[in-house]
N, C-alpha and C positions, 0 to 999 in steps of 0.2 A: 621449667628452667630451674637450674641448681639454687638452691638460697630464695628462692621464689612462696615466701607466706603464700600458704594456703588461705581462701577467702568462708568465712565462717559462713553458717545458714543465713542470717538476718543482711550479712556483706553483700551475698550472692541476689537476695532479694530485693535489695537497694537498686542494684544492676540492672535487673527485670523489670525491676517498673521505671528506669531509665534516670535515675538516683545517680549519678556518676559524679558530676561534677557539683563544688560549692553552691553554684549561681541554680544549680537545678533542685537542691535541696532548699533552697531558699523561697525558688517559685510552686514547692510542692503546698500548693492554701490548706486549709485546713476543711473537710466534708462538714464539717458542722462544729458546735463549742458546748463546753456542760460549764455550770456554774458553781463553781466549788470554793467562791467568794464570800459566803456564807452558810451561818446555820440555822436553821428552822426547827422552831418548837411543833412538835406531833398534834400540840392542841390549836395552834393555828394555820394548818397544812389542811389544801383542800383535796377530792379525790383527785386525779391523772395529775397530780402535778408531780415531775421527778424534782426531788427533795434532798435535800441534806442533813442528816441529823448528826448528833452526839447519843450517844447513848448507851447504860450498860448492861452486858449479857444476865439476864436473870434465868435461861433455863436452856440447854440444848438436849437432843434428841434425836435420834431416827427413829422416824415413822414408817409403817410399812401400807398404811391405805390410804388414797385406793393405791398408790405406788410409792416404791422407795424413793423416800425423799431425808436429807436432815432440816430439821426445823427448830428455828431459833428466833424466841423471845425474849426481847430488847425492850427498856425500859427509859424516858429521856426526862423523868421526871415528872411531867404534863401527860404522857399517856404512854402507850405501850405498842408495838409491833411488831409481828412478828414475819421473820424471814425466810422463803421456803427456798431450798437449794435440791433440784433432782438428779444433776448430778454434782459429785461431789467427792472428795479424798479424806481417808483417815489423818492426816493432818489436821485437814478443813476441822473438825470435831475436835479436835486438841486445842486448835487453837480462839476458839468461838467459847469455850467453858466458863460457865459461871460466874460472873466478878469481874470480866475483862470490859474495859470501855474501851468502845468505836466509833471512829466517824464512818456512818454509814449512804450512801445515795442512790436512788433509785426508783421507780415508778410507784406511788403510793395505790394502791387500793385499796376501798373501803367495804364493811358489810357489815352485816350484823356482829360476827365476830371480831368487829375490830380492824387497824390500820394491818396492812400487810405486804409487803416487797416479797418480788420474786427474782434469784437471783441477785441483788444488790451487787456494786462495789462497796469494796471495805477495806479499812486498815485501822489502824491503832492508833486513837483519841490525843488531840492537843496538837502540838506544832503549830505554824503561822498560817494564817487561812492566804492564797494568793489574791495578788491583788488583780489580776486580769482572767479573762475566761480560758477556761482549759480546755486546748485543741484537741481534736478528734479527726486524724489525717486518713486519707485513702490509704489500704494497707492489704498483703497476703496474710496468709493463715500465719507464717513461720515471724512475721516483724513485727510484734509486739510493740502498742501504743507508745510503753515508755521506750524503747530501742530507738523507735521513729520520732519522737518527740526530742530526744538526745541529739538523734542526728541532723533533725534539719535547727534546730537551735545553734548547733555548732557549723552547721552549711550559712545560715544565715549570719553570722558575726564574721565565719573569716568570706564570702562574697565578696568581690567588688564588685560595688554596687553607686560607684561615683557614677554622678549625671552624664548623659551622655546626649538629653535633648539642648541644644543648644540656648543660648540667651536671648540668639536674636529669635527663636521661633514663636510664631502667632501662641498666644493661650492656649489652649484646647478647652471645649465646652465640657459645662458642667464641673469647675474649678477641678478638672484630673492634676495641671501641673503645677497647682498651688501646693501638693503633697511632694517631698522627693520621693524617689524609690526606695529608698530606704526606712523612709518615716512608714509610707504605706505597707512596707513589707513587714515592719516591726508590727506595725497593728493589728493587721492582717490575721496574724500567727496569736498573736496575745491581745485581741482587744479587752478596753477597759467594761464592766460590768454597767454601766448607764449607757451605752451604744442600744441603739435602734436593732436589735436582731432584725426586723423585717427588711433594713436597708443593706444588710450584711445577706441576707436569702435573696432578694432580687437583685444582689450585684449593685446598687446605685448609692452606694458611699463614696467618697469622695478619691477614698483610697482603693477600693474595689476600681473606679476610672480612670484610676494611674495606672496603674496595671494593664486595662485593658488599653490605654493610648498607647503606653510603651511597647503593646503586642503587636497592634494593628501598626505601629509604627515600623516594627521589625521585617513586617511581612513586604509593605509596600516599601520598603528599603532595597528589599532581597529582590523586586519582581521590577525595580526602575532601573536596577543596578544590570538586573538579566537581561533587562529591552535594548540598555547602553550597548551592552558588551554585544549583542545581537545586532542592533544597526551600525556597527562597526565592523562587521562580516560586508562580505560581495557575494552579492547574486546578477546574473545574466539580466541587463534592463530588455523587459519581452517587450515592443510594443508593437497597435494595433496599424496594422499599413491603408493607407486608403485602398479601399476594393479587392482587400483581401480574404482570408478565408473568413476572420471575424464577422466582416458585410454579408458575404456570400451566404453564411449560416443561417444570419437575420433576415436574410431576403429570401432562406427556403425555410423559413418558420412560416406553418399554416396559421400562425392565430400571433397575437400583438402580446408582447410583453406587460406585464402590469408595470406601473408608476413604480413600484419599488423593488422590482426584478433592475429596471432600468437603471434607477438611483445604486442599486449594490452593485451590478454590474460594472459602474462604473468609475465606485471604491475604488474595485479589485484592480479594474485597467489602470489607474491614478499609480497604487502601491506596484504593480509588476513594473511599470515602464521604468521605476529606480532603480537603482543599483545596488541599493540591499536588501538583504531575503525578509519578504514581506509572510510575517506570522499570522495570517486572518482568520478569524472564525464566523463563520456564513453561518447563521442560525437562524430559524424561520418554524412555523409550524407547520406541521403534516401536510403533504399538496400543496405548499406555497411555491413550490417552482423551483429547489434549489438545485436540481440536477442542471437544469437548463442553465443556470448561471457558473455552474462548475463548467458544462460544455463550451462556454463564451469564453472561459477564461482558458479552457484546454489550446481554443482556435489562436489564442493570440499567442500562445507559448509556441504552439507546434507554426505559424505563420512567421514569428522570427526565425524559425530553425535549429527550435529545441525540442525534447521529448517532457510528455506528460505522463503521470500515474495517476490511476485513480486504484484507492484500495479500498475495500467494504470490509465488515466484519463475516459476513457470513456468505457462501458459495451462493444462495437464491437470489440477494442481494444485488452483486456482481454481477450476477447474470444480467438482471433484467437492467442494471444500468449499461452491462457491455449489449445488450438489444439496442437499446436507445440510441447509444451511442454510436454504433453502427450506421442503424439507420439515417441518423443526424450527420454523421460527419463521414464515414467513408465515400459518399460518392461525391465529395468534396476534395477527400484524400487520395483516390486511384487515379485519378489524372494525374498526379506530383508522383505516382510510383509511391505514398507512402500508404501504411495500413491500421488498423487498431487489432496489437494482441490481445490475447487472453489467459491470463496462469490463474492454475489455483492448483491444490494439493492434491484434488482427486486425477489431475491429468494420464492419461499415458505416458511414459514416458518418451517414447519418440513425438508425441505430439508437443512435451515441453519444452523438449530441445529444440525441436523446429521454433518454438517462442521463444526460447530466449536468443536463439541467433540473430533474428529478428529484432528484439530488442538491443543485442551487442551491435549492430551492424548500424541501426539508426533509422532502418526500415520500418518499424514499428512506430511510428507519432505518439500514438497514445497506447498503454498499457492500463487495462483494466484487470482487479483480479483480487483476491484473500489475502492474508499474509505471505501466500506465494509469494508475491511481486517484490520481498523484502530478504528472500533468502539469500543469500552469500553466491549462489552461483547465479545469480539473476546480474548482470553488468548492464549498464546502462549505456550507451555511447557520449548523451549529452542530455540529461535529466534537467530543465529548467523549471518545472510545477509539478509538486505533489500535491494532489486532493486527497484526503483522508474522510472519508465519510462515517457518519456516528461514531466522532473521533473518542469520543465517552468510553468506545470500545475498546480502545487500544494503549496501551502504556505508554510510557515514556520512551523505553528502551527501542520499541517497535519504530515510532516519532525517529529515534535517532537513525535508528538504522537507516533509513528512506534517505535521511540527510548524509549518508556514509554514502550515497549513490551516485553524487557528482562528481566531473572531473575538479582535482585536486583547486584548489585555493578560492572554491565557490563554495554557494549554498542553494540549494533548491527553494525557489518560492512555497509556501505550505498553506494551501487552504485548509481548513477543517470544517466539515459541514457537522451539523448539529442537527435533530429534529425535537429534542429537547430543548426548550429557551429559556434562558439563565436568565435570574431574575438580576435586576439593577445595580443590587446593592451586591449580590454573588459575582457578577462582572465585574464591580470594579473592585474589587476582594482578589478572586481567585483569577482572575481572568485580565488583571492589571498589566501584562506584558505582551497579551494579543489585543492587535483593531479587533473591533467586534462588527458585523455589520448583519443590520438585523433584515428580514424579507418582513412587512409590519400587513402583509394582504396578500389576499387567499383569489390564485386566480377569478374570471367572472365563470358562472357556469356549475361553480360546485355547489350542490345542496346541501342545506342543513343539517346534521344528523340528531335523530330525535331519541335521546336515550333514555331506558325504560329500567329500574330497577325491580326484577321477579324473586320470590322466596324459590327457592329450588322444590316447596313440595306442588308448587304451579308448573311446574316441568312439560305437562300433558298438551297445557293452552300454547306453549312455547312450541311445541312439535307442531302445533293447529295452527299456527302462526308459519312456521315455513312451509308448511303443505300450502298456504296464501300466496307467497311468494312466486315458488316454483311454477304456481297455476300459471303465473302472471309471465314463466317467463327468464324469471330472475335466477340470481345462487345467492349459496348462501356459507360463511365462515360457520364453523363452531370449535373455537378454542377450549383445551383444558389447559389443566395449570398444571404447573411444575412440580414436583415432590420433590423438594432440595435432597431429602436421605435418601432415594431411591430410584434411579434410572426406569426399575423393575415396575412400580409401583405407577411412574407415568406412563407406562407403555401399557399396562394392564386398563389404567384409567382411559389412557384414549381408544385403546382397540375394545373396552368394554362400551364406549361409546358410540362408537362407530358402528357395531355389531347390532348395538339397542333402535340408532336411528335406519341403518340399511331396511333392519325388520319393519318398523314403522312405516317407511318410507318406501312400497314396494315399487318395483318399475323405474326408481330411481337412482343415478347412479352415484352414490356417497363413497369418498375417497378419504383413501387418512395420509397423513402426512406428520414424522417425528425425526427425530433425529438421528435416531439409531438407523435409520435405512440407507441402504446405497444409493451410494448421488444418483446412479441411474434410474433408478426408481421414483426418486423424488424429482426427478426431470420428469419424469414420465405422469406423474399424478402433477406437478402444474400444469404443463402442457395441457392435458385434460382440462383443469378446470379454465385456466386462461383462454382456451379456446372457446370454450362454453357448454361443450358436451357433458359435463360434470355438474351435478347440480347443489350437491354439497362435498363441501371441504371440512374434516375436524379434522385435528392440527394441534399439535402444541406449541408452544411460543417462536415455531421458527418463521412462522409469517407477521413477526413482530411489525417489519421495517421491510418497506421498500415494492411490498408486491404491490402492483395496481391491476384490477380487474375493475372497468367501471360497469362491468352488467351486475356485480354480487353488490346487492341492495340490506341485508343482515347481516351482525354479526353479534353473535351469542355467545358470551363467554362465561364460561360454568364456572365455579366457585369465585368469582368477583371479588370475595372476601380476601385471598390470596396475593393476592396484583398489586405492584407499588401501581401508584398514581400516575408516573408519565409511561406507564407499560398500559395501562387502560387506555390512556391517551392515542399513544401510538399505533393500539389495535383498533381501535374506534375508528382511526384514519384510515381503516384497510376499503370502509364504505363511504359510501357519499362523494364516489370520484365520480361516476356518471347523473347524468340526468332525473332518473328516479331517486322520490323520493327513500329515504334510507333510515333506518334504525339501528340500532346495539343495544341489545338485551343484556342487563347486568345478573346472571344467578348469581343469589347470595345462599349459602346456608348458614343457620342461625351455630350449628354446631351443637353439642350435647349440654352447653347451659340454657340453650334455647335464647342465646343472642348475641349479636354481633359484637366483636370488642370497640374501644373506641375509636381506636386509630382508621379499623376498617371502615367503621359510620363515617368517620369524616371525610375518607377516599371518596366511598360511595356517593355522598354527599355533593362532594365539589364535583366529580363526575356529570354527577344529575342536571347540575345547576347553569354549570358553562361548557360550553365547546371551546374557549379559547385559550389557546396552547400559554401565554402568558399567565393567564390568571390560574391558569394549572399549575405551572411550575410554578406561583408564589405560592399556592395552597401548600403545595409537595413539600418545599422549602420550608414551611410553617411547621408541618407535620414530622416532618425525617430530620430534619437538619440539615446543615450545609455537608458536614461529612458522608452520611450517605447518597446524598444528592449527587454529590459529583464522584461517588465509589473514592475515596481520599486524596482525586485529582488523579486515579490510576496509577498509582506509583508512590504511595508512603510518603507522600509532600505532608510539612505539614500546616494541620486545622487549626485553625483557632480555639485556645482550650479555653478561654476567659471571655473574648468579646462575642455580641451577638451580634447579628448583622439586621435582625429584624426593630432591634435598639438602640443600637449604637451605630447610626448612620452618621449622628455628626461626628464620631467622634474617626472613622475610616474617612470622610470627607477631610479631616483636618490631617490625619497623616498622610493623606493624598497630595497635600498642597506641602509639610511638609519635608516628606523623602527628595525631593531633587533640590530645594535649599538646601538640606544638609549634604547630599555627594557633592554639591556646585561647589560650597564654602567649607564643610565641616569634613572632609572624605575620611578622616582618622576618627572622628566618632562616631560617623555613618556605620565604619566596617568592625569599632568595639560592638555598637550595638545589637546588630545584625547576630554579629559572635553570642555575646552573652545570650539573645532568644532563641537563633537558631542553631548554632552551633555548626554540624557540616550539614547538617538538613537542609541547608538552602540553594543547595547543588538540585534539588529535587525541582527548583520553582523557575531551570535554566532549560526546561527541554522545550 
C-alpha cells in the first residue's frame, strides 16, 4: 500500500514470535536473568561462577594453536585472565588493544594457567552498575537482546494493564492478588538482585502467581462465556418413549450393562431430552463400553424422529462400528422402513449416491462413516445427534461442519467419545465448556493384560513365544512403528517384518496390514484375521483404535521406545478382549548409545506398572504436557504458557469459581480481560 513503511528485520521478528501488540510485549517474561549489579574481584571469584569484572587489557593477540583464535589478557588488579574469542572481527582486535579498560562477564575457568573466559560479554569500563537483574528474553537469531530488551520495556510502560480482577472476587491462593499486574509485571522483567532465583525458576514467587491467576483466569472466562453463548442455541429435545427403540435395544442386549454404562447412559438421556444442544464428552478406557452407550443414545435421537452420525477417524474404525451397529440396531430399524448408511471416501461412486439419497430423504436413521459424512454434498434431512469418536482426531473446523448439517435455527446434539481419559485437572482447564461423563469400569469378563518389557536383541524368545500362542489356538498383533520422515521407510520396516516372521513361522498364515494399501485389501487382510484363519497380523499403527478380535491373545509391539504413552495404551487394548489369558510384549532398542532416553524409560515404565487408562493419562500428562496431550486442542486454541496444571490446581480451582462472578456482575471487565490474554484466540475455545 502506497505510503505504507516498510517493517525492518527485528519489526518483522517481533511479528513472528507473536510480539504485535503493547499488552503482548509486556507478557513476553524473561528466559532467565544475568547479574550485572556488581563487580567481583578475580581474587575472590570461584571456578563456574559467571562473574563480573573490571579490568584492563594488558595484551591482545591472535593465536593460531591448536586454532585460530584471538586471545586476550586482562588484568583487575588482584589477578589476571585471560579471554579466548574463536570466532571474531578485525574490529574486535582494535578495539581489545592494550590500555583499554572493560567491564567484562562471563563463565570463569580455572587451571594451572590461571582464570579464563571464553567468549565473554564486554564493553567499556565505568558508568552506573543497574540496580535490578538484566533480562535475557526468548529471541530469533535476527532480534538482538538489546532491540528486545527496548521493546518490550516500551510495550510494558505504554500497556494497559489497570486491574481488571474485581474487588468483590475471593483472594486467590498463595497471595497471587496481593501483587497488581503491573507490580508483578515490573518485577517480572527487572527483579531486584536479593530475590530468590530458585523461586523465579519454579514459578512460585508471588508475582510469577499473579500471572499465572490472571492466565487461568482468562481461559476460564473464554470457555464459561463459550458454554453461555452455546446453551442459548436450540437443539431438537430427543426423548426416550416408553417401549420404544431405546427399551427394545436393552431388551436385545445379550449381556447386562455395567453400573457405569448405566449411570452415563443416563447423563446423556438427562442432557438430549433439553432443548439446547448438549456438548458431552464420553470418555472411558479401552473396552469400557462406549460404543454401546453411543448406540443407546443414537436409539433415542432416531425414536424421536431424528437422524444420527456417527464419524471415526479412520475407514477400519467405521467399519467395525457400522458391523455393530447394524447388527444392534437395524433389525430394530427395518420394520419402521428406516436404515443405517455408510459413507466414506474410498466408496464408488454410485454407491455414495445411493447414501447420500438416503441420508437426504431421512431413510437413513443413523449414518456411520470417515470424514465423508461431513462433506458439503452430504444433506441431512433432520440431523438431531452427532457422535464423533476419538474426537482428539478431528479439528475444530470438522466439529463445525457436522453442526452446519441441521435444519436452519437448530443445533445438533454432539457426543464426543474419547479412549484417551483426560486427567481432572486437564478437564476442568481445557474441557471447561463440555459435561464430561466418564465410563469408571471395565466390563465383567475381560482379562488382565500382563505386559512384558523385552530388549529387541531377545527378539528369537519373542518369535518362541508366538510359536506358544498359535499352538494354543490363538493370534497374534505385531506392530511397527511409524517413521515420521518416511512413508518409504515404514513400509520397508513392516514388509521387512512380515517377510522375517512368514519365514519363521512356516505353515502359517502372517498378513500385513499399512496404510499405503487399497481399502480392498485391507478389508480383505482383516476379514482374514477377524475370522480367525490368519494367525498373525503386523500392521502399523492403523489397528490403533477400534479393532476387536477377542481370540488374538499377543500383542508385540517393536521399537516401544518410539510410542507416545496413550498410543501403547490403546494398542495394548487390541488384547485381552476375550477370555484367554493375554500379554503385550514391549521391544525396546537401547539405540547406538546403548540406552534408552528418558522420556522413553518413563513410558515404558508406567506402561509396566499399570493397566489403568487414568493413571496412564496422568503419567502421559506429567511427561508431555498439557499441549501435546491434547495435539493444542486440535485447532491452535490456546495453551497455557505460565500456569501448570500439575501445580497450580488451586489456583484454576479459584478462577473456576471466579469467571461467572465476573460475566454475572463485572461483563465489561470480564470481556477487557479475556482481550488483553487472549486476544481473537478465543474464538478457538467456542467449537
Amino acid at each position: 500500500m502506497a505510503g505504507t513503511k516498510a517493517l525492518s528485520e527485528p519489526q518483522k521478528a517481533l511479528r513472528k514470535l507473536g510480539l504485535g501488540r503493547d499488552i503482548d510485549l509486556a507478557l513476553h517474561i524473561p528466559l532467565r536473568y544475568e547479574d550485572e549489579t556488581r563487580i567481583v574481584k578475580l581474587r575472590d571469584a570461584r571456578e563456574g561462577d559467571t562473574a563480573q569484572i573490571e579490568a584492563t587489557v594488558t595484551d591482545c593477540q591472535v593465536q593460531y594453536r591448536p586454532r585460530r583464535q584471538l586471545v586476550v589478557t586482562v588484568d583487575d588488579g588482584t589477578d589476571t585472565c585471560v579471554l579466548r574469542f574463536f570466532s571474531f572481527y578485525p574490529s574486535q582486535q582494535k578495539a581489545l588493544t592494550a590500555g583499554v579498560r572493560l567491564r567484562i562477564r562471563g563463565e570463569l575457568k580455572g587451571g594451572f594457567a590461571g582464570w579464563h573466559m571464553v567468549h565473554p560479554t564486554y564493553r567499556p569500563a565505568g558508568g552506573e552498575l543497574p540496580e535490578a537483574l538484566t533480562p535475557v528474553y526468548p529471541t530469533v537469531a535476527v532480534l538482538p537482546q538489546a532491540y528486545l530488551r527496548k521493546a518490550v520495556a516500551g510495550g510494558l510502560e505504554r500497556a494497559d494493564l489497570a486491574e481488571t480482577v474485581p474487588p468483590d472476587a475471593p483472594p486467590a491462593p498463595g497471595k497471587a492478588t496481593a501483587w497488581s499486574l503491573r507490580q508483578a509485571l515490573q518485577f517480572l522483567h527487572h527483579p531486584t538482585p536479593e530475590v530468590s532465583l530458585a523461586a523465579l525458576e519454579d514459578r512460585s514467587h508471588p508475582a510469577w502467581l499473579r500471572l499465572k491467576a490472571e492466565e487461568l483466569l482468562a481461559q476460564q472466562l473464554s470457555q464459561a462465556e463459550s458454554r453461555r453463548e452455546h446453551d442459548a442455541l436450540q437443539a431438537p429435545p430427543l426423548k426416550a418413549r416408553k417401549g420404544g427403540l431405546h427399551e427394545q435395544f436393552l431388551a436385545a442386549l445379550p449381556f447386562q450393562l455395567t453400573g457405569a454404562q448405566q449411570r452415563v447412559s443416563g447423563e446423556i438421556a438427562a442432557s438430549l431430552a433439553r432443548g439446547r444442544p448438549m456438548q458431552r464428552l464420553l470418555q472411558g478406557d479401552v473396552g469400557s463400553g462406549k460404543t454401546i452407550v453411543a448406540a443407546l443414545a443414537a436409539a433415542i435421537a432416531i425414536d424421536s424422529g431424528w437422524q444420527c452420525a456417527l464419524m471415526a477417524p479412520t475407514e477400519i474404525l467405521a467399519e467395525q462400528h457400522f458391523r455393530k451397529l447394524v447388527g444392534w440396531l437395524e433389525p430394530l430399524l427395518s420394520p419402521k422402513g428406516l436404515r443405517v448408511a455408510w459413507l466414506t471416501g474410498s466408496q464408488r461412486k454410485k454407491e455414495r449416491g445411493e447414501m447420500q439419497q438416503l441420508v437426504a430423504s431421512g431413510e437413513a436413521a443413523l449414518v456411520v462413516g470417515t470424514h465423508a459424512v461431513i462433506q458439503e454434498q452430504v444433506q441431512f434431512r433432520k440431523l438431531g445427534l452427532a457422535v464423533i469418536d476419538e474426537q482428539h482426531r478431528f479439528g475444530v473446523e470438522q466439529r463445525l461442519a457436522l453442526r452446519g448439517k441441521t435444519p436452519e435455527g437448530g443445533e445438533p446434539h454432539m457426543l464426543m467419545m474419547s479412549a484417551t481419559p483426560i486427567p481432572r485437572t486437564l478437564a476442568m482447564s481445557y474441557y471447561a465448556d463440555l459435561d464430561v461423563s466418564t465410563i469408571d469400569e471395565l466390563p465383567p469378563g475381560r482379562t488382565p493384560v500382563v505386559t512384558k518389557l523385552i530388549a529387541d536383541s531377545r527378539r528369537d524368545e519373542v518369535v518362541e513365544r508366538i510359536r506358544g500362542q498359535l499352538a494354543e489356538g490363538r493370534q497374534v498383533y505385531w506392530v511397527c512403528p511409524l517413521i515420521e520422515e518416511s512413508e518409504t521407510l515404514d513400509l520397508t520396516n513392516a514388509t521387512a517384518t512380515h517377510e522375517q516372521l512368514g519365514a519363521a513361522l512356516p505353515g502359517v498364515l502372517v498378513g500385513l496390514l499399512h496404510s499405503r494399501m487399497p481399502v480392498a485389501e485391507k478389508k480383505a487382510v482383516m476379514a482374514l484375521f477377524t475370522g480367525g484363519q490368519m494367525g498373525v497380523l503386523v500392521s502399523t499403527t492403523v489397528i490403533e483404535v477400534g479393532v476387536d478380535v477377542p481370540n488374538a491373545s499377543l500383542m508385540v509391539i517393536e521399537h516401544a521406545e518410539r510410542f507416545g504413552l496413550s498410543q501403547l495404551h490403546q494398542l495394548r487394548g487390541r488384547v485381552g478382549r476375550g477370555a484367554a489369558a493375554s500379554a503385550c510384549v514391549l521391544l525396546y532398542s537401547t539405540g547406538d548409545a546403548g540406552r534408552l532416553g528418558e522420556t522413553a524409560r518413563a513410558r515404558l515404565k508406567a506402561m509396566a506398572e499399570t493397566n489403568d487408562g487414568f493413571e496412564i493419562a496422568r503419567r502421559d500428562l506429567e511427561i508431555r504436557g498439557p499441549g501435546e496431550f491434547l495435539g493444542a486442542r486440535q485447532s491452535g486454541a490456546p495453551l497455557l504458557r505460565f500456569a501448570d496444571l500439575a501445580t497450580d490446581a488451586d489456583l484454576l480451582e479459584w478462577a473456576r469459581a471466579v469467571a461467572p462472578l465476573m460475566l454475572d456482575r463485572h461483563p465489561g471487565l470480564a470481556a477487557r480481560h479475556v482481550a488483553r490474554w487472549l486476544g481473537g484466540k478465543s474464538e478457538y475455545l467456542k467449537a
